[in-house]
Structures are given as C-alpha cells and as structure tokens.
C-alpha positions as CSV (number, residue, x, y, z in Angstrom):
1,X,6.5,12.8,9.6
2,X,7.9,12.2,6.3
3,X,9.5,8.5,7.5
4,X,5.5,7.8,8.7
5,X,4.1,8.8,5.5
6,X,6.5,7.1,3.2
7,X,5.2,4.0,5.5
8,X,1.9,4.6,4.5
9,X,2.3,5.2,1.3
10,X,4.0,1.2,0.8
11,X,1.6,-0.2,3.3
12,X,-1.2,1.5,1.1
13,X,0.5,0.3,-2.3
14,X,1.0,-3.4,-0.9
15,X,-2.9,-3.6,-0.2
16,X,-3.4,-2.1,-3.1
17,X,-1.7,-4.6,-5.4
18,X,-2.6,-7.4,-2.7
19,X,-6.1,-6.3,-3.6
20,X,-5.9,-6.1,-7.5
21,X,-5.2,-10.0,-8.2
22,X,-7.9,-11.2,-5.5
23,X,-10.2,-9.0,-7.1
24,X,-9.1,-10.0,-10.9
C-alpha cells in the first residue's frame, strides 16, 4: 500500500507542476 501511494503521490506532483506552467 505504501509503494502505491508514494506512486500517487509523484504521479499527482508531476501533473501538478505539468499543470502550473501551462496554466502560467
């Protein structure tokens, strides 16, 4: 469980910061 959520968690960060400079 832990090995999924760490996933997440970097998956959610990258769209996160892929997000930030498209909307900027």
């Amino acid at each position: 469980e832990q090995g999924r959520l760490a996933v997440q968690d970097q998956t959610g960060a990258h769209q996160t910061q892929t997000a930030l400079p498209i909307t900027l």
